[in-house]
Backbone as a printed PyTorch tensor [residue, N CA C, xyz], in Angstrom:
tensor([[[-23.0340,  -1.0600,   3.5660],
         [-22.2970,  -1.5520,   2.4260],
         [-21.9790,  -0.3880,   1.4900]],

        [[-20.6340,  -0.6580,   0.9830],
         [-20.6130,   0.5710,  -0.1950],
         [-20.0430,   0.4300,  -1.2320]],

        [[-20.0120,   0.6270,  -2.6810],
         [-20.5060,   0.7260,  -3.7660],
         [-18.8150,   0.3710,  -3.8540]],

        [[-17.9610,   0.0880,  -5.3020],
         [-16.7090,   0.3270,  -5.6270],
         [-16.5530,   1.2950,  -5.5930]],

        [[-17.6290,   2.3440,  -6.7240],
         [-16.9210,   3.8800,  -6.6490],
         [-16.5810,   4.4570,  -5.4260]],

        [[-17.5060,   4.4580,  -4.2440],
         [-17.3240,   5.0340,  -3.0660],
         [-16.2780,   4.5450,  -2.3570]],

        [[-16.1910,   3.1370,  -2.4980],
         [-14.2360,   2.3720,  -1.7840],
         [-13.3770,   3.2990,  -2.8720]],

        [[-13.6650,   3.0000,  -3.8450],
         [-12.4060,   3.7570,  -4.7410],
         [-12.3170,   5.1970,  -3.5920]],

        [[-13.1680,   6.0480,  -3.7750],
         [-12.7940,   7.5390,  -3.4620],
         [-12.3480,   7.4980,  -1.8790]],

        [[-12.5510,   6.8820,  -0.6220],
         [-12.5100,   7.1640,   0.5730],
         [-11.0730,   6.2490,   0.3410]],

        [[-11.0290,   5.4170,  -0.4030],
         [ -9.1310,   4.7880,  -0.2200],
         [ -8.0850,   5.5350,  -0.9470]],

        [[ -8.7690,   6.6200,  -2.1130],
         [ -7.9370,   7.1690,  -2.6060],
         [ -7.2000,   6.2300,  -3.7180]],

        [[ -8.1000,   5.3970,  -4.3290],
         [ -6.9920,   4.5540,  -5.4690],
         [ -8.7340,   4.2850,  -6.5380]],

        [[ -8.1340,   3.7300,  -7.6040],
         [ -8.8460,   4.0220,  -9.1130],
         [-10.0010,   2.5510,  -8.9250]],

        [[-11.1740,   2.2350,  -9.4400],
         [-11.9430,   0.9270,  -9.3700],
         [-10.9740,  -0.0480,  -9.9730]],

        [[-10.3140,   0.0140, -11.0660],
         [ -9.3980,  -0.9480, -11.7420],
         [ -8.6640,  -1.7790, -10.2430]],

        [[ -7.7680,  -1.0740,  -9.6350],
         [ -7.1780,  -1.0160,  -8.7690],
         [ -8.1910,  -2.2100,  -7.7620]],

        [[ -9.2810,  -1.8690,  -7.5420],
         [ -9.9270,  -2.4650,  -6.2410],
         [-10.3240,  -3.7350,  -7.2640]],

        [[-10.6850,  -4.0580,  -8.4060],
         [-10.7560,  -5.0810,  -9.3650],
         [ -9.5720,  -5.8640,  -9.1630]],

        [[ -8.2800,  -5.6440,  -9.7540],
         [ -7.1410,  -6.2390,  -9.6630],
         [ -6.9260,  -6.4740,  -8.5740]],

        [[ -7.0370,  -5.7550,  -7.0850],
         [ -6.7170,  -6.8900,  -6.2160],
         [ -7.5830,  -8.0560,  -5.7530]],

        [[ -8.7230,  -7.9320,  -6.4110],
         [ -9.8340,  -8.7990,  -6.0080],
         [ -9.4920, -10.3840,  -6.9990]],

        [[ -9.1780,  -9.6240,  -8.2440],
         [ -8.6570, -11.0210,  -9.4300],
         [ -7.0160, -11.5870,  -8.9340]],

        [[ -6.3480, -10.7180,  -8.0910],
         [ -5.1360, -11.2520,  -7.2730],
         [ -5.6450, -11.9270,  -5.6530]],

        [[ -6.2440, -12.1010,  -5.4740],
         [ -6.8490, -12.4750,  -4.1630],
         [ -6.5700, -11.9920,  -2.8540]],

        [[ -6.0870, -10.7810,  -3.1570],
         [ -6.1110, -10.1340,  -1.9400],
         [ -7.2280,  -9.5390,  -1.5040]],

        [[ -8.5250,  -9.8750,  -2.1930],
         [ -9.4020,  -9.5800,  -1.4730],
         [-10.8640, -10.5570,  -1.3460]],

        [[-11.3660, -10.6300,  -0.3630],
         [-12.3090, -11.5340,  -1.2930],
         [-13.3090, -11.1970,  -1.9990]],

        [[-13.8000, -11.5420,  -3.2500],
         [-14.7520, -11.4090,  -4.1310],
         [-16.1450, -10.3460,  -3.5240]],

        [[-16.2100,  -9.2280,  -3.6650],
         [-16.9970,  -8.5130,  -2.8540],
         [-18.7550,  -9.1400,  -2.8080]],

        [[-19.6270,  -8.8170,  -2.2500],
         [-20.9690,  -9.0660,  -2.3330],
         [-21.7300,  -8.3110,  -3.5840]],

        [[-22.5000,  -8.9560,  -4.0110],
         [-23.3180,  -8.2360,  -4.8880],
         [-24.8570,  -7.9560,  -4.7950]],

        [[-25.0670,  -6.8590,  -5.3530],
         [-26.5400,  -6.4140,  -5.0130],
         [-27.5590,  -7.1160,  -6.1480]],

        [[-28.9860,  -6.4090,  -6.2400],
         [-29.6880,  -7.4340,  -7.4930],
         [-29.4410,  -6.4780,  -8.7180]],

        [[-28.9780,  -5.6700,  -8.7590],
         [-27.6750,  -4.9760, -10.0690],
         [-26.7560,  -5.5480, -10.4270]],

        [[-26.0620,  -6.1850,  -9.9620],
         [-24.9530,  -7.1450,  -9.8400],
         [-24.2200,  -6.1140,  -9.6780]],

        [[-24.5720,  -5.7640,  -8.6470],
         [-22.7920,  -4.3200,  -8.7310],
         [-22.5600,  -4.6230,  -7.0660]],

        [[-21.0040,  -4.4510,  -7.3460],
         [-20.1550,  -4.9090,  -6.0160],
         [-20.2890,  -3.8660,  -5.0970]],

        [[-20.3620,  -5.0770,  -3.4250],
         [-20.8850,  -3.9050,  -2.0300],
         [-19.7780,  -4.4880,  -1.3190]],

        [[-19.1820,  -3.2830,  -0.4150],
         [-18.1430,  -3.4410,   0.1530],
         [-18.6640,  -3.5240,   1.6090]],

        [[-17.8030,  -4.1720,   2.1800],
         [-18.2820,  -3.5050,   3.8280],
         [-16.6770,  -2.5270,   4.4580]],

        [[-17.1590,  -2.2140,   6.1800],
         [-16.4310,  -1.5110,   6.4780],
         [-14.6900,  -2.4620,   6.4320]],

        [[-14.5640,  -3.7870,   6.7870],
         [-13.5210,  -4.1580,   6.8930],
         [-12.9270,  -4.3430,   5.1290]],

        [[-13.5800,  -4.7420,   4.7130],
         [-12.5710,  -4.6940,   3.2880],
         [-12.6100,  -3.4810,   2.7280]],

        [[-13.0710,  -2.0040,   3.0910],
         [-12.6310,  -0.5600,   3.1550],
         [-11.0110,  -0.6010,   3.8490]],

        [[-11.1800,  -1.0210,   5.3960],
         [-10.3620,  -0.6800,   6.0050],
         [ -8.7750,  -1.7930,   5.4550]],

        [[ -9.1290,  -2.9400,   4.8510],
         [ -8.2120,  -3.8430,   4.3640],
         [ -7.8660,  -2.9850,   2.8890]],

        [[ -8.6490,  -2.3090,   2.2050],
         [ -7.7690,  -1.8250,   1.3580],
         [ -6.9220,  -0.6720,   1.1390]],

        [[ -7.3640,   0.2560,   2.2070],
         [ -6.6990,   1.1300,   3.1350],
         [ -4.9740,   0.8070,   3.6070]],

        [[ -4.7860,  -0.6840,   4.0060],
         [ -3.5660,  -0.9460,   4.9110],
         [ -3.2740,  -1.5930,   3.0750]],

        [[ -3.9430,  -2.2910,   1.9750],
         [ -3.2790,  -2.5410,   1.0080],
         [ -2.3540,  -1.0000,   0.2230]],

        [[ -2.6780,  -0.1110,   0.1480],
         [ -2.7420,   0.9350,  -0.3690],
         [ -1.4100,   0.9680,   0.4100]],

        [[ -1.7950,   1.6530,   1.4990],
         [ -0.2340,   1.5920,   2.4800],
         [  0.9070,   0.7940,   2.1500]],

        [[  0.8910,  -0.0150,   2.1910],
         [  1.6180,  -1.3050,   1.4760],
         [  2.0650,  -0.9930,   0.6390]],

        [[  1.6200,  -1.4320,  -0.6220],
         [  1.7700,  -0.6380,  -1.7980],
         [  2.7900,   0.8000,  -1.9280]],

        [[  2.3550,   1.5790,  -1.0150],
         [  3.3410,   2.9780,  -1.1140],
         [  4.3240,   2.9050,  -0.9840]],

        [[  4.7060,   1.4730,   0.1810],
         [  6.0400,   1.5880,   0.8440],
         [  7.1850,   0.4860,   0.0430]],

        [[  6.6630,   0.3210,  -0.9930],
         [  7.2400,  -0.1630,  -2.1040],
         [  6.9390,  -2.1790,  -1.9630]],

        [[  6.2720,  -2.4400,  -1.1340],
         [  5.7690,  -3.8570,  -1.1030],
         [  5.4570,  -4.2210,  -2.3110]],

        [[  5.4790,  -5.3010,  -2.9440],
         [  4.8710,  -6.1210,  -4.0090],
         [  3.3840,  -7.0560,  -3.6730]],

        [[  2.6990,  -7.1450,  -4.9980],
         [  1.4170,  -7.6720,  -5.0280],
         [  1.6880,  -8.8660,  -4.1590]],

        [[  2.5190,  -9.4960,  -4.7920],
         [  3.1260, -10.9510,  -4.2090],
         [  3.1020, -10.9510,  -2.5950]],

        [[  4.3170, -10.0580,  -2.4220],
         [  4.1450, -10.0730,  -1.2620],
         [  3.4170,  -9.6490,   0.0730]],

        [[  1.8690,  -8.9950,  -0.2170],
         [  1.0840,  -8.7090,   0.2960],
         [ -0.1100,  -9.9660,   0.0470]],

        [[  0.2400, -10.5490,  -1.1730],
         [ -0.6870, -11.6890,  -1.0020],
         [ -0.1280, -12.6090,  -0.1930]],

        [[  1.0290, -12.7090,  -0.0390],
         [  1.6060, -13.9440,   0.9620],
         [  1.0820, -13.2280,   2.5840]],

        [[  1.2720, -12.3160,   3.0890],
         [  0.3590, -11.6440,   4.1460],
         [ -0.7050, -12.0120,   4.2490]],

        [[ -1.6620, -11.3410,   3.5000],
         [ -3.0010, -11.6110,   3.2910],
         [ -3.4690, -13.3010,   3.7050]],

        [[ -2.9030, -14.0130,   2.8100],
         [ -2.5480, -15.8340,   3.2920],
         [ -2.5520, -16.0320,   4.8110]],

        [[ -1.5460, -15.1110,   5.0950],
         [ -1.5140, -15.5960,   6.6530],
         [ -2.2430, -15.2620,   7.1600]],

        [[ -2.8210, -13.7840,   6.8370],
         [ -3.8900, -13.2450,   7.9940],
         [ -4.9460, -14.2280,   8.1110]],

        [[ -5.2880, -14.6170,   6.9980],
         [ -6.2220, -15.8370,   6.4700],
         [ -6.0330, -17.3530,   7.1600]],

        [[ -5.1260, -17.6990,   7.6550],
         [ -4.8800, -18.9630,   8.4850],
         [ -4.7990, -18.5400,   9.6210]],

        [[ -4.7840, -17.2830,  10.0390],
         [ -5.0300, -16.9250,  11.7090],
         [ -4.0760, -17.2930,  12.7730]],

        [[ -3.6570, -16.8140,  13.9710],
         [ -2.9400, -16.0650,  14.8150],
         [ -2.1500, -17.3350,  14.7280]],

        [[ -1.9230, -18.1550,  14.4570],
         [ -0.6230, -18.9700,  14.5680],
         [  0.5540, -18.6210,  13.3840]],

        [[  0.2380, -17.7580,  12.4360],
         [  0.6960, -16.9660,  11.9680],
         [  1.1640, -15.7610,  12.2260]],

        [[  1.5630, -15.4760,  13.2640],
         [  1.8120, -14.0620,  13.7090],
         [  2.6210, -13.8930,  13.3570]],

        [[  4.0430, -14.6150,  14.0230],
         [  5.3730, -14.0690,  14.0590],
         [  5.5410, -13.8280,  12.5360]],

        [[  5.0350, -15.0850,  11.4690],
         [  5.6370, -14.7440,  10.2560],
         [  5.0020, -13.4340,   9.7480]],

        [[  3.6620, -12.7450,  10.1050],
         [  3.1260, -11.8090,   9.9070],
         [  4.5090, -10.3180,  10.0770]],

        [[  4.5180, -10.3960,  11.1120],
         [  5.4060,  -9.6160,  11.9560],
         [  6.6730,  -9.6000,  10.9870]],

        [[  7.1000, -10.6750,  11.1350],
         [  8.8140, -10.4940,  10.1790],
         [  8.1340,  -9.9730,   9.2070]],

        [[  7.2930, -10.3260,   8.0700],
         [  7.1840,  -9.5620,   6.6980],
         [  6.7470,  -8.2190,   6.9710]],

        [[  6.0220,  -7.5570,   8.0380],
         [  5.6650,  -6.2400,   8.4380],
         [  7.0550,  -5.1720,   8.9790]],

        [[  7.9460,  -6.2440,   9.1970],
         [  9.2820,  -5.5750,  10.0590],
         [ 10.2350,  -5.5230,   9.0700]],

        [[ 10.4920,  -6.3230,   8.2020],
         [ 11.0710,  -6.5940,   6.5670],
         [ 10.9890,  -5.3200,   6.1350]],

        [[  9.3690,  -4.8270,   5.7390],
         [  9.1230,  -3.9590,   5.0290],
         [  9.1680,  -2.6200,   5.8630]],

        [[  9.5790,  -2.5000,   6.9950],
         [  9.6680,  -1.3810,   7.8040],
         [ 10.8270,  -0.8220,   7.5240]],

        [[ 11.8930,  -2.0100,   7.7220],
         [ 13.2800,  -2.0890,   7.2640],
         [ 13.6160,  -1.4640,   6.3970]],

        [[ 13.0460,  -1.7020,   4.6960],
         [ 13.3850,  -1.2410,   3.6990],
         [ 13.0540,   0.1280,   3.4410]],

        [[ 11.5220,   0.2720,   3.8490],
         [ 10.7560,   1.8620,   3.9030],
         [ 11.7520,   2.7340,   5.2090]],

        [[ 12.6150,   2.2840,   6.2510],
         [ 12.9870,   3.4060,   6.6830],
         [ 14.4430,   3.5200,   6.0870]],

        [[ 15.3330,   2.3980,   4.5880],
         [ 16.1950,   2.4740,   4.2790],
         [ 15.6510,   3.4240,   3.3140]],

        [[ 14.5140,   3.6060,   2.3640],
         [ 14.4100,   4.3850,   1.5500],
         [ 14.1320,   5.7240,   2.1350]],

        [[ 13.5620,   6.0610,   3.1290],
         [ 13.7620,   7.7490,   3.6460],
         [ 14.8900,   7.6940,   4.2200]],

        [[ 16.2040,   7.4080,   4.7640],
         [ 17.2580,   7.8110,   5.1160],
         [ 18.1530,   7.9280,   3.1070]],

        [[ 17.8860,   7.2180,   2.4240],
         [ 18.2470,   7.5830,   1.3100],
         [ 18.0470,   9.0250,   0.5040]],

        [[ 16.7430,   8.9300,   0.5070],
         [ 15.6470,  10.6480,  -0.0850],
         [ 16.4760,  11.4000,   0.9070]],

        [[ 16.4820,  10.9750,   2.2390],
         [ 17.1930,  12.2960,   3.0010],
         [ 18.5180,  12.5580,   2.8020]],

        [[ 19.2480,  11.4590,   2.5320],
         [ 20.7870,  11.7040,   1.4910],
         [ 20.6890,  12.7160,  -0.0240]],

        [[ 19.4270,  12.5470,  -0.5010],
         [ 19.6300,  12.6220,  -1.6050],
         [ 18.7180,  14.4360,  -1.0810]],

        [[ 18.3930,  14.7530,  -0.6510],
         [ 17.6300,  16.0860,  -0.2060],
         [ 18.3270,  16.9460,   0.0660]],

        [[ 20.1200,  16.6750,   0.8770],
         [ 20.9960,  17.2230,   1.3150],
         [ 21.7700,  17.8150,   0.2750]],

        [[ 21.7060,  16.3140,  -0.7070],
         [ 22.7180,  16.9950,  -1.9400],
         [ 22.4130,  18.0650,  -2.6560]],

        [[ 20.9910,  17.7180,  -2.9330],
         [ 19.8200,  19.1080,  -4.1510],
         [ 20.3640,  20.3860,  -3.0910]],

        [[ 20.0560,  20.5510,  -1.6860],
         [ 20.0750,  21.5680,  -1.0520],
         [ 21.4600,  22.4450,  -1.0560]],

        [[ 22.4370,  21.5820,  -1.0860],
         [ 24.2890,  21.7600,  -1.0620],
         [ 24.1880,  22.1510,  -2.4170]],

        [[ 23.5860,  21.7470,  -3.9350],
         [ 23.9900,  22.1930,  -4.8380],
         [ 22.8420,  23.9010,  -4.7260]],

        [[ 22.0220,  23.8480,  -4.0370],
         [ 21.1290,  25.2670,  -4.4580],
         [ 22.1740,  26.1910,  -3.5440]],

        [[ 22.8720,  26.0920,  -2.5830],
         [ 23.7690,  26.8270,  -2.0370],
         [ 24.9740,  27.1930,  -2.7080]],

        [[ 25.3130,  26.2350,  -3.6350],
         [ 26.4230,  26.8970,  -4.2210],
         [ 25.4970,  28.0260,  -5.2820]],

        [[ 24.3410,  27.5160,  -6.0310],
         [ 23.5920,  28.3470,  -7.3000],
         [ 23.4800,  29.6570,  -6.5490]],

        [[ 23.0690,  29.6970,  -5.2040],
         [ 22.8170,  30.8260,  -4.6640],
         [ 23.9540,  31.7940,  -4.3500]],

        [[ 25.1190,  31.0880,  -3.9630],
         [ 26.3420,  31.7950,  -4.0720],
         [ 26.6980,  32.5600,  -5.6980]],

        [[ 26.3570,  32.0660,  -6.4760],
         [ 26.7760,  32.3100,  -7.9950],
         [ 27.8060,  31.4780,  -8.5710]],

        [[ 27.6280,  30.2700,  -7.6060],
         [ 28.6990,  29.3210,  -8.0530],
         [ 27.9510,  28.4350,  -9.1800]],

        [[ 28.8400,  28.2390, -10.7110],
         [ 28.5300,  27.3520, -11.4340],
         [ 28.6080,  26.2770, -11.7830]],

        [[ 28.7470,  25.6730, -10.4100],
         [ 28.7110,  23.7620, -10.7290],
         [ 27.7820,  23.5120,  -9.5110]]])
């Protein structure tokens, strides 16, 4: 079992963070010791790991709790699992073909700066 601070540091995100998704129910209510301080195990490490991920790729709370839901009613839920995982694949590979639009331009304008061109 391990501590919040220690989920905080191996997921790379703040205790607030592992709080708020616990008061959003994306997680369940962790175990407590006779401190009353919250113990994690390895799967809700590794569940806040793929939340985090999520999160980066511009997903909403919402819509990781509607996930979470399904994972929670089990494999007759797949496909809808899948579309919201393929949804968000969708959008995360529309936003790096964008950055990579937008990487070309910065680079086209440092070529003209480098020429001594002033626009």
């Amino acid at each position: 079992m391990l501590t919040i601070g220690e989920v905080a540091k191996k997921v790379g995100i703040n205790i607030g963070a592992i709080r708020f998704y616990e008061r959003k129910g994306l997680l369940e209510p962790a175990a407590r010791n006779e401190q009353n301080n919250r113990l994690y195990t390895d799967n809700d490490l590794n569940w806040l790991i793929f939340i985090k991920c999520l999160r980066e790729t511009g997903m909403s709370v919402e819509d990781i709790k509607t996930y979470y839901d399904k994972v929670n009613e089990g494999t007759s839920t797949l496909p809808e699992r899948i579309q919201l995982i393929e949804d968000q694949k969708e959008k995360l590979l529309q936003d790096i073909a964008e950055k990579e639009a937008q990487l070309v331009h910065l680079e086209e304008k440092l070529k003209r700066y480098y020429r001594g061109e002033n626009y």
